[in-house]
N, C-alpha and C positions, 0 to 999 in steps of 0.2 A: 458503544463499541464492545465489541465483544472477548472475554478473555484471553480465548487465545491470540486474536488480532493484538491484545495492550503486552502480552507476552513475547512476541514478536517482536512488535516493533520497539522495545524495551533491548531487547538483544543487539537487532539492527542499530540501535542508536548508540548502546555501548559499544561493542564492534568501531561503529563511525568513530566515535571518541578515541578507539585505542588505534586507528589507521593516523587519525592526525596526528597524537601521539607520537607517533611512530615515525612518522613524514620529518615531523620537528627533531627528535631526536637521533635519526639513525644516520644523518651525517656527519655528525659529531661520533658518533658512533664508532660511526667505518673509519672515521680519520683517527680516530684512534687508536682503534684495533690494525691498521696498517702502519700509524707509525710504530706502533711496537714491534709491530714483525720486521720495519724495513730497520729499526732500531735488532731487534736481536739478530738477526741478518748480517749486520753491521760489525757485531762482535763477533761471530761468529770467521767472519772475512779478517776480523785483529788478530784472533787467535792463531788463524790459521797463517796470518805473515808473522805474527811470532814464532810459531813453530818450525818456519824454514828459517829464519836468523837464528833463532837457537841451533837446529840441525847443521847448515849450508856457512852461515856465519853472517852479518850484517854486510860482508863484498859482493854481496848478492843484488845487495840491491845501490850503495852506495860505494862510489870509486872516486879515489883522489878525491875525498872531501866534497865531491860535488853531491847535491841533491835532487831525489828520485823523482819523479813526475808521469803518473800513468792515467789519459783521458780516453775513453770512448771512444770513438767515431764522432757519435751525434754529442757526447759531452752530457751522456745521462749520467756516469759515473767515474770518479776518478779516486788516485790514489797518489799520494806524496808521503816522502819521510826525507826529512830534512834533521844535520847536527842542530841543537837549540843549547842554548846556556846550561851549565849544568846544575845552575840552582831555580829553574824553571821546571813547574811541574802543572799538570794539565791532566783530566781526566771525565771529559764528559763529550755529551751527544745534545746535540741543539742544531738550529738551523741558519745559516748560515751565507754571506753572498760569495761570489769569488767574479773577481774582472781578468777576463784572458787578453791578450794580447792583440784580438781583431775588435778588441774594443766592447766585446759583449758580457754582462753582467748575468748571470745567473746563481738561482737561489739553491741551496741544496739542503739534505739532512747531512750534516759530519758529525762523524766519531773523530775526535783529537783524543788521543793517548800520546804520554811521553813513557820510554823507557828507557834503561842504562844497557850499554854494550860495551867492555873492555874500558871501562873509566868516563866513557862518552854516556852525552847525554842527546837523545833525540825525538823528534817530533814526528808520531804518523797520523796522518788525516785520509781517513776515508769516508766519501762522499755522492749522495745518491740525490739524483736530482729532483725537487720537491715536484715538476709537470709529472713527471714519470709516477710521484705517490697519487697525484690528480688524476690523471689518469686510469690507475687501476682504483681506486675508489667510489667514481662513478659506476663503473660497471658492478663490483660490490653490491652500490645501492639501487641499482636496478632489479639485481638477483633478490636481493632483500626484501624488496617493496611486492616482484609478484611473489615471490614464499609466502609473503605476510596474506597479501592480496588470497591468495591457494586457501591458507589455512583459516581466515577469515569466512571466506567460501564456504569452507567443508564445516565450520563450527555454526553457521548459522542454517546450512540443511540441517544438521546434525538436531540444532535446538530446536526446530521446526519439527521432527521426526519426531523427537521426545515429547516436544509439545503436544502434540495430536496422538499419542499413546497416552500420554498420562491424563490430560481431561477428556477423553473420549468417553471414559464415567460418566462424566458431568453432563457432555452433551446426550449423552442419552438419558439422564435423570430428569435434565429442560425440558424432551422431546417428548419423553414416555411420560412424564409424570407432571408437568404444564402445560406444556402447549398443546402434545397428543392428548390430551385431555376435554372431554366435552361435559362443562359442568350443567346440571347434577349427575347425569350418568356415568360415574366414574368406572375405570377396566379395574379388571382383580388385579391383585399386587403381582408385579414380579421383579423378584430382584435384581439387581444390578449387579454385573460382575464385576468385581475390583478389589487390586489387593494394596488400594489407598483406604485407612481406616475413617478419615474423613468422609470420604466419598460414601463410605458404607453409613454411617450416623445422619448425613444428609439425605439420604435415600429415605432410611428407614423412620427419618423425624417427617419428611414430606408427605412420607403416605399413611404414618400416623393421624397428621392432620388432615389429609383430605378424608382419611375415614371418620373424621370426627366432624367435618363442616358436611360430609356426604351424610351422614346419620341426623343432624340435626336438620337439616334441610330437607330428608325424606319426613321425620315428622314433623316440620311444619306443614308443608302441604299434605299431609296425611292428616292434621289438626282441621287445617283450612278446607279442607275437602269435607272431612265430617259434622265440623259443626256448620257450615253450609247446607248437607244435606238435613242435618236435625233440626236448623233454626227454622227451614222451610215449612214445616209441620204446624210447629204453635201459628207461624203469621197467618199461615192459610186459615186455621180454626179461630183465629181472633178477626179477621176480616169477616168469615163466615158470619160469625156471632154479631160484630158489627152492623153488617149487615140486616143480617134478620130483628135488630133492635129499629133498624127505619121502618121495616115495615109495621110495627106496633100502632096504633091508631091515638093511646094516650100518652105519644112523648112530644115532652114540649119543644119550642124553637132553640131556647138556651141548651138543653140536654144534645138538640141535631148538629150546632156548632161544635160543641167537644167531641162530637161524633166523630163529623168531620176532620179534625186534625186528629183527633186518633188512627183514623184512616188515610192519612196523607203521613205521619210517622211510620206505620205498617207499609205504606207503598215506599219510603224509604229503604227501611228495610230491608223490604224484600228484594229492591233493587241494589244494596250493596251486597246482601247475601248471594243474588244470582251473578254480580262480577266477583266477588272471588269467589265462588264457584267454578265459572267462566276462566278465572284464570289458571286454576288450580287444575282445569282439565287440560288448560293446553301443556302448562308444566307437564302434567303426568303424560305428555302425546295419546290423547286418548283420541283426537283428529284424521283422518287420512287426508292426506294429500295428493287427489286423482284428480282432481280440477281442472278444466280449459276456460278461460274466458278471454275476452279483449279487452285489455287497460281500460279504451276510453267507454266500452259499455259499461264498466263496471263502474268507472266514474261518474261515466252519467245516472246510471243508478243510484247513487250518493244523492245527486243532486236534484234529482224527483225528490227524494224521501226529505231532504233536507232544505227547499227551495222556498218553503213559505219563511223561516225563518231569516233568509238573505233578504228575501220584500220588507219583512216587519224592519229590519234595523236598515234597509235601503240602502246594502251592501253590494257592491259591484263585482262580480263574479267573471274570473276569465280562465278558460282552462286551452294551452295548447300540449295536447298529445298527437301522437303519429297515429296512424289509424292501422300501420301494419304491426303495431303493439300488441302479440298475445302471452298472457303471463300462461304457464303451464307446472303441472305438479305440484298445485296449492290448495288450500281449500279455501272457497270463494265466500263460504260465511265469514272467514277469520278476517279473509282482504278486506273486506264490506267493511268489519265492525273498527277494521285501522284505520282506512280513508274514514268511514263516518266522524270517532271518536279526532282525527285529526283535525278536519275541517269543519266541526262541532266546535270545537276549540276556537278556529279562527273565528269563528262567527260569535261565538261569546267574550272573547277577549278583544273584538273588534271595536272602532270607533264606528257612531253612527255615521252613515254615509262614505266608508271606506272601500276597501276592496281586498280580492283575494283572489290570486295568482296561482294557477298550477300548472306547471314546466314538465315536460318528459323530455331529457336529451342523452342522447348513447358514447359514452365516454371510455375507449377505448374496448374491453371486453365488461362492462360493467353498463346498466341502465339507470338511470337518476331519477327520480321525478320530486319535483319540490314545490312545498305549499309554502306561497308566503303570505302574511298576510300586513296590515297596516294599523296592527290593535296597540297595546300598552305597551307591547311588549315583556321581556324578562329579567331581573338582577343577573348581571353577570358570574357572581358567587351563588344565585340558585340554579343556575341550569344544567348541573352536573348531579343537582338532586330532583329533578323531576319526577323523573319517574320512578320514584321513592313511592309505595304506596302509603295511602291518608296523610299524604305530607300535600298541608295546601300550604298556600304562600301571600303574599297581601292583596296582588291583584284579584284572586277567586274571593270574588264580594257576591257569588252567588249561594245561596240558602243549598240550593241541590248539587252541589259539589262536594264529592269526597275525596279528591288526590285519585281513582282510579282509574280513569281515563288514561292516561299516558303508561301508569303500568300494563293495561290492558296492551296499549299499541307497544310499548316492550317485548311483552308475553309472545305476541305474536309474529310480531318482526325476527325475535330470535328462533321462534319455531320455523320460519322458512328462511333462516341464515339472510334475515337480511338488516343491514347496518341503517343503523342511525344518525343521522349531526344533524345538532339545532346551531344556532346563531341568531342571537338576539339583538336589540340594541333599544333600549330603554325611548318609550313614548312615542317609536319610531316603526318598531314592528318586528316579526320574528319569521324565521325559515325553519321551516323543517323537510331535510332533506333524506329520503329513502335512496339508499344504493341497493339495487338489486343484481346480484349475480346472475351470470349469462345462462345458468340452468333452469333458472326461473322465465325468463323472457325470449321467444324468437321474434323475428322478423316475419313475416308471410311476404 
């Protein structure tokens, strides 16, 4: 997953946490903040019938002893003051029922204050009815919930905006300096702009190290290339020499046997010195790639050159390709020596009397073709090292095996961009499958 996406959804998720949050508490919320308002509200309405009994006098509202009573309409709110005892005193807001006269109980918020007037002592209740706080509370948390909802919104554009300015560094540090990367040919440096000091240390630690595995990896192949061409010199002059000692008339049989394997270590040799040579030029792209050929001629050319060795171990050979298969912009020595060096392979790590299978099939904009064959097979923990050069492994029990085989079909696969998966399964048999890109292959 990638940064910015775990950035993201990190925000989104906190956000979610602080909506339910919010859900959970912003009813308790409102109902609090309304009863305080419908509570100062409340006083504010005491005050104010105090200040006309103070002004007007308490016959304002109380005559002949009787006591006051003022309801709504609908009985959202009322008002009473009543004489009470005069050693009775009261002075709070709480909620409260009242039963009227048609029998209906309802709940309210009242203010009870008592006050003194001319020696009296009296009771005033004012009373708001608790539907009417219900009421305006819900629409509160509605207003509440989209604000929240608004401002939830605009913080998570917002992190999103920021997000994609602040590591847009970084994706172009991935882009230019990993991925836009075609190793060993590395591009010349160029910085990145940013005024994250991180971002700057990453940068310049990245392309430190690529100049550093870039330089050693030009002189390895610059190693491998030259002592390739130098080791060629002595073997030629030592096989010469060889040579011209068989023709000698007084050398004995004993002396022509150590000949011989001195000449068969020389032909060694000279055959690991000409693969990494071999490989050392494809690294270096010293190849063109102006090539046409047709998959199956060219396979079938494998299989001429390689056919007596399928009779010797009485190997069963099956190849289906399309025949409107032309691979193009290759070069047809390199394809040769990857089918050979592949199916070389099957055929020496094959059981006797086994077989070997080759598949062409067109998988969406990509071409597959894969060898499988019915041999030893490979350790599940070695097949990620194969093509490790002169790394052999227990199954190569042959004398003329050096591990460069499969580097070779590396070498070359990567020089026409084209992918490799094996898949092995121990005593059972191995695949090796080539994907090839659709610039490599049309259809006719």
């Amino acid at each position: 997953m990638k940064l910015r996406t775990k950035l993201t959804l990190f925000n989104a998720i906190s956000k979610l946490v602080i909506v339910v949050l919010f859900v959970l508490l912003v009813p308790v919320l409102i109902k609090n903040i309304t009863s305080n308002y419908v509570d100062s509200k409340l006083i504010k309405q005491k005050n104010k019938l105090l200040q006309i009994v103070k002004s007007k006098g308490i016959e304002t509202y109380i005559e002949n002893g009787e006591g006051y009573g003022s309801y709504l309409p609908l009985k959202d709110e009322y008002i009473s003051l009543d004489e009470v005892d005069p050693n009775f005193f009261l002075d709070t807001i709480k909620r409260g029922k009242r039963l009227f006269s048609e029998g209906d109980t309802l709940e309210y918020r009242i203010l009870s204050h008592t006050f003194k007037v001319k020696n009296k002592n009296y009771l005033l209740e004012i009373g708001k009815s608790v539907d009417t706080l219900d009421e305006t509370s819900i629409p509160l948390q509605n207003i509440a919930f989209q604000v929240l909802l608004g401002m939830i919104l605009l913080t998570i554009l917002a992190d999103q905006f920021y997000s994609n300015y602040v590591l847009k560094p970084l994706r172009l540090i991935i882009k230019t300096k990993l991925v836009g990367q075609k190793f060993p040919n590395f591009q010349s440096y160029r910085k990145v702009r940013t005024t994250t000091s991180d971002f700057e240390h990453l940068d310049l630690s990245i392309h430190t190290m690529i100049e550093t595995i870039a330089d050693k990896f030009h002189k390895e192949r610059e190693f491998i290339s030259n002592a390739s061409h130098e080791l060629m010199t002595p073997i030629s002059i030592l096989q010469s020499k060889i040579e011209n000692m068989f023709e000698e008339e007084d050398i004995n049989d004993d002396l022509k046997v150590r000949l011989l394997e001195m000449q068969k270590i020389l032909n060694r040799l000279k055959s690991i010195t000409k693969t990494l040579l071999l490989i050392s030029q494809i690294e270096n792209e010293q190849f063109l790639k102006e090539d046409k050929v047709s998959v199956s001629e060219l396979l079938q050319d494998v299989y001429d050159e390689i056919s007596i060795r399928l009779q010797d171990k009485n190997i069963d050979y099956e190849m289906s390709m399309p025949e409107s298969w032309q691979m193009i912009n290759i070069n047809k020595f390199l394809l040769f020596n990857l089918f050979f060096n592949l199916i070389n392979n099957a055929i020496k790590y094959n059981k006797e009397g086994g077989s070997i299978k080759i598949v062409g099939v067109a998988v969406h904009d990509k071409f597959l073709i894969s060898i499988t064959d019915t041999g030893i097979g490979i350790d599940a923990d070695a097949i990620p090292l194969i093509f490790n050069r002169f790394k052999k492994f227990r199954q190569s029990l042959q004398q003329d095996s050096f591990g460069l085989g499969l580097p070779i079909v590396k070498s070359i696969a990567a020089f026409h961009d084209i992918e490799i998966d094996v898949s092995s399964e121990k005593d059972i048999g191995s695949t090796f499958k080539l994907i090839f890109p659709a610039t490599l292959i049309i259809v006719n």
